[in-house]
C-alpha positions, 0 to 999 in steps of 0.5 A: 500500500501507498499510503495506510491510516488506521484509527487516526484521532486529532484533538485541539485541546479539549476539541475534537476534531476527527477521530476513527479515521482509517483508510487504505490508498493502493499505489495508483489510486485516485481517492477524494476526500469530502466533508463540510468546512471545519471537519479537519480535511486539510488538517488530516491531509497534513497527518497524511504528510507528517507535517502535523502530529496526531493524538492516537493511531498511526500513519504509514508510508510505503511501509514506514510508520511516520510516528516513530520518525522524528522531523528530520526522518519525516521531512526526508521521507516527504522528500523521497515518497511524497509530493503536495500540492497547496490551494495557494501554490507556496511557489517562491516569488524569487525563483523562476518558474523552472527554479520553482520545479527544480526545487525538490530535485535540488534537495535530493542531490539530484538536478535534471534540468531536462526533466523539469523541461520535460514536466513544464512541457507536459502540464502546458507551461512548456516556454515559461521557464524563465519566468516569474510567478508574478508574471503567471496567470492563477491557473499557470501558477498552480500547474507549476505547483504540480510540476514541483510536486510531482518532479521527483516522481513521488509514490504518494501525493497529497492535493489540499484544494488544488482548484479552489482558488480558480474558475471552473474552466481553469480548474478543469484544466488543472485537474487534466493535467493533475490526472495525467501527470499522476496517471503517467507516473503511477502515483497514488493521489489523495485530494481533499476537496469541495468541488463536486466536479473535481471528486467526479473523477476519483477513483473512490470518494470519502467523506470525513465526518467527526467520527471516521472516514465513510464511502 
């Protein structure tokens, strides 16, 4: 499995905010994540990541079980397995586009400048390497967000909203180029998401509720 969670459970204090949450993603696979505002999907998106910590069950990654890693083991591990993809891009305004693609590659001791030629090419940003993020377009922005995510050919990635900022137009158009680029790469890909157009598309839809993850 890419990615397994077993009996997840957050808390804030005396609140709540999800708990019983289990869930097993195959390598490949396409699953949405759904649930009203406030029930904690970007929160478990980021226990998926190990960028958050959790208060009982477990999170495991290609086999690893990202609770007995310290920061260091998990930020290398997100480095090698996964890629993510955020609602507002986090591109670095001073690097340029190619830069911003380049960067996961750059952290693993591993620069191809021809493969991130090759990504920009495929998710259509294929000319605008040596732009700036200012000089892009909602929509080019967050492709270039895909091409950095998915550079280092992650086994796992994780999408937090990736179209919630962009028309529907747009944000179709993202979603290609999402789909393709994971498809093509063989990466399990989990999207936490409002848009009912964009959960059509999965594989499998979840919802998260207060207590547990359901079909």
């Amino acid at each position: 499995m890419s990615l397994v969670v077993d009996a997840l459970g957050k808390r804030y204090g005396d609140s709540t905010v999800f708990s019983n949450v289990s869930l097993r993603v195959a390598p490949g696979e396409f699953v949405a994540i759904v649930g009203e505002s406030g029930v904690g999907k970007s929160t478990l998106l980021n226990c998926m990541a190990g960028l958050d910590s959790w208060d009982s069950g477990s999170v495991h990654i290609a086999g690893t079980n990202l609770g007995t890693l310290d920061n260091d083991a998990r930020a290398l591990l997100r480095r090698q397995q996964v890629g993510f993809v955020f609602q507002a891009f986090h591109v670095l305004p001073h690097l340029d586009v190619a830069q911003n693609v380049a960067l996961p590659l750059m952290l693993l001791g591993q620069q191809d400048d021809a493969r991130v030629q090759d990504l920009l090419t495929e998710v259509g940003l294929g000319g605008l390497g040596a732009r700036l993020p200012q000089q892009l377009s909602g929509g080019q922005l967050q492709r270039v967000a895909i091409a950095r995510a998915l550079v280092h050919r992650p086994a796992l990635l994780l999408a937090d909203e990736p179209t919630g900022n962009l028309d529907p137009t747009t944000a179709a158009k993202v979603m290609d180029a999402l789909l393709a680029q994971t498809r093509a790469q063989g990466a399990a890909l989990v999207l936490v998401t409002h848009s009912q157009a964009a959960a059509a598309r999965a594989d499998r839809i979840l919802q998260l509720r207060a207590d547990g993850i359901f079909e």
